[in-house]
N, C-alpha and C positions, 0 to 999 in steps of 0.2 A: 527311755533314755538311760536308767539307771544299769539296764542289763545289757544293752548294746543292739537292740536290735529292732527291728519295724513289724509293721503289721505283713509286710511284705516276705521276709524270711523267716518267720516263727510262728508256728500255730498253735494260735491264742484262746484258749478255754475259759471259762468264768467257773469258779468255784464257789458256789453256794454255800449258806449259813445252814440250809437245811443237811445235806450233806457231810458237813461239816459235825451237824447232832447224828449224825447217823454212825457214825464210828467212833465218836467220843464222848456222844452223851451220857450214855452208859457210866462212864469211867469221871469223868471230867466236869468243874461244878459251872452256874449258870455263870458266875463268876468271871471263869475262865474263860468261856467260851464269846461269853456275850450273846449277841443278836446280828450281827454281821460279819463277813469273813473279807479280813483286810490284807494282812501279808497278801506277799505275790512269790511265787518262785518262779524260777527260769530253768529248767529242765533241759541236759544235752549227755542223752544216751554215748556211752565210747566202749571201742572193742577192748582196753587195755586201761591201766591207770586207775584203777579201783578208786574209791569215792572219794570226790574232792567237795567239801562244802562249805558254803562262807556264808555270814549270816550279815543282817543289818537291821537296826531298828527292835529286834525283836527279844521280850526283859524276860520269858518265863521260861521260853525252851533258847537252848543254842546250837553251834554246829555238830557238836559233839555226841547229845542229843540226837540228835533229825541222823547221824551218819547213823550210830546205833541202831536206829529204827531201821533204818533203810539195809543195813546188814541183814536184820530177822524179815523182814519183807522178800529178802532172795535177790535184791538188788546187788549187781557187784563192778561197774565201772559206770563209773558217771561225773558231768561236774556240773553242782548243783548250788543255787542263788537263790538265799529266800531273805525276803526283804518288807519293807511297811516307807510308807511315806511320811510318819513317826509312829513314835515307842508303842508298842501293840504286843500284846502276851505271846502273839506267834503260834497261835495252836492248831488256826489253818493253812497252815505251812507244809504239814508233811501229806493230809489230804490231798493238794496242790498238787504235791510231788508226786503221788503215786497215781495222778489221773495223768499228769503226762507221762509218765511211761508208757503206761497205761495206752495212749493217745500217740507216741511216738511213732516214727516210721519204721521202726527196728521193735517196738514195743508189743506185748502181748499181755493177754488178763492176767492179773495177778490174786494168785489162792487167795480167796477170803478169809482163811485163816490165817496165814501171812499177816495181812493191811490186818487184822484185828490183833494180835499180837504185837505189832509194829505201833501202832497207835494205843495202847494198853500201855506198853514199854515206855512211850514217849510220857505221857499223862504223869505214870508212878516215878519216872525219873524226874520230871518238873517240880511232883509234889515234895519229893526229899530234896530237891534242889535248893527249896525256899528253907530248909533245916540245916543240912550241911554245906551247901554251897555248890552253884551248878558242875564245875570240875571235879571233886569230891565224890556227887551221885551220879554224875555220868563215869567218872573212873570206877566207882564202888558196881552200878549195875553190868559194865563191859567185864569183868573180873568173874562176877557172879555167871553172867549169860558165856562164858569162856567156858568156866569149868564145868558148868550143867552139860553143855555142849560137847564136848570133849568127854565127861566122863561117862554121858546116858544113863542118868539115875533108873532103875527097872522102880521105883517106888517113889510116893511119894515124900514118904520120911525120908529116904537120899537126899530130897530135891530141899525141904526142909533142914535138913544139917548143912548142905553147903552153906544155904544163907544165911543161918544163926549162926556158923562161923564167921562167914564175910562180915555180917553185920556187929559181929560184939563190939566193935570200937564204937559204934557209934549207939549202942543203948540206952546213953542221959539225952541222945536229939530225935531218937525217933521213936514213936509210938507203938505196942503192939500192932495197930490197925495198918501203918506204914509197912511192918515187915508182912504181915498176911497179904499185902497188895504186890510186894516184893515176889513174895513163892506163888501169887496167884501168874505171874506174868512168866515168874520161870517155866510153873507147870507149863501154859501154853506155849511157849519155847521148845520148850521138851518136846514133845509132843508134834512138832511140827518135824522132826528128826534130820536136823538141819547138818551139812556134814563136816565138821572141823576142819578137813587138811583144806577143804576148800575157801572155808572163814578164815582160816587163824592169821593169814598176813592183814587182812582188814581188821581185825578185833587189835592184834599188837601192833597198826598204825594208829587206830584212838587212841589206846595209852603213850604212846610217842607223843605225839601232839597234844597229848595232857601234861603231858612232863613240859617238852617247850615252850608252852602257852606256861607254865607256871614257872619258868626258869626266867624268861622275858619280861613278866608282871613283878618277880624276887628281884631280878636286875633293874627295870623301872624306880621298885621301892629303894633299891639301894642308890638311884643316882637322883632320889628327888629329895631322901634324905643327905646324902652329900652336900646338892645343891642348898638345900636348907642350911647347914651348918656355915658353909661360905659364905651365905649370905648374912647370918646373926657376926658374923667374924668380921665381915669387912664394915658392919653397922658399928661392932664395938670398937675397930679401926678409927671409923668417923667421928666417935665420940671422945676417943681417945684425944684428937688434935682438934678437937672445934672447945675442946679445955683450955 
């Protein structure tokens, strides 16, 4: 109901918990993961429109998140719904996602190097999300995975100075272990020699949408503080005449 559609026009896969350990256990703690795979997503491959994704329910990955992933996975137009019937970490979400493509009628295997990068990206991006805040780590690793991308470090040390620059702001919130999981997901990034002029309008539409997603939330705060002050104004009004 939640996604619009029946058993009758959508084909319906079940994504397993095992599964689910099978490309994030490595990375991602028992925690995380748990013992069952809850989220659902709704998958619809498109020739045009590069990725649209909305989330629900779901506290540890978000949209911005899951499009990221789906960027390095080789994914590039789609509109994608991942959702829980309540609050659920969300981490078998993008598994979901890439068994339907996967599964779709326009769909084909996707490199296992791919899905293991994609899912690595998602994981290290959740883990600094709980430090800096999800918008933050997903704008901090889209920035990072741009210019690795774009520039083809020939070394490792390359790959290692883009991110100890990206990351200096944030040095009091993240741990050396945080950035080594940073440069461990750029290398596999790398590595997979993904091709900028083909990324870059999907990489500079996450930060779009991080910017308005934080312009929206700036404007919220500024009209619930408003409303707060009207409301202490028209209290000390009341008090004023009930003297």
């Amino acid at each position: 109901k939640y996604f619009g559609v029946t058993k009758n026009d959508a084909n319906i896969l079940e994504v397993t918990s095992e599964e689910e350990h099978k490309y994030l256990g490595k990375i991602a703690s028992e925690a995380q993961l748990g013992n069952k795979s809850i989220s659902c997503s709704y998958v619809e491959p498109a020739e045009k429109g590069g990725i649209v994704v909305t989330t629900e329910n779901l506290t540890w990955v978000n949209d911005g998140m899951i499009k990221n992933a789906l960027i390095t996975a080789g994914i590039e137009n789609a509109k994608v719904k991942a959702s829980a019937p309540f609050k659920v970490s969300g981490t078998a979400a993008l598994t979901g996602i890439l068994k339907g493509f996967e599964n779709s009628s326009s769909g084909k295997k996707i490199d296992e190097n791919k899905k293991e990068a994609a899912n690595e990206e998602l994981v290290t991006t959740g883990d600094i999300g709980e430090k800096i805040g999800q918008n933050d780590a997903t704008n901090l690793m889209n920035n990072i995975k741009k210019e690795v991308i774009k520039e083809k470090p020939g070394t490792e040390q390359e790959i290692n100075k883009i991110v100890d620059k990206a990351t200096e702001q944030y040095k009091s919130n993240l741990t050396e272990e945080d950035i080594a999981n940073i440069k461990a997901v750029m290398k596999k990034i790398n590595n997979l020699d993904l091709n900028y002029n083909n990324l870059k309008d999907q990489l500079d539409d996450v930060t779009k949408q991080l910017k308005d997603k934080l312009n929206t939330e700036e404007a919220k705060g500024f009209f619930a503080k408003l409303e707060e002050m009207f409301s202490e104004l028209l209290e000390s009004v009341k008090e004023a005449f009930s003297k």
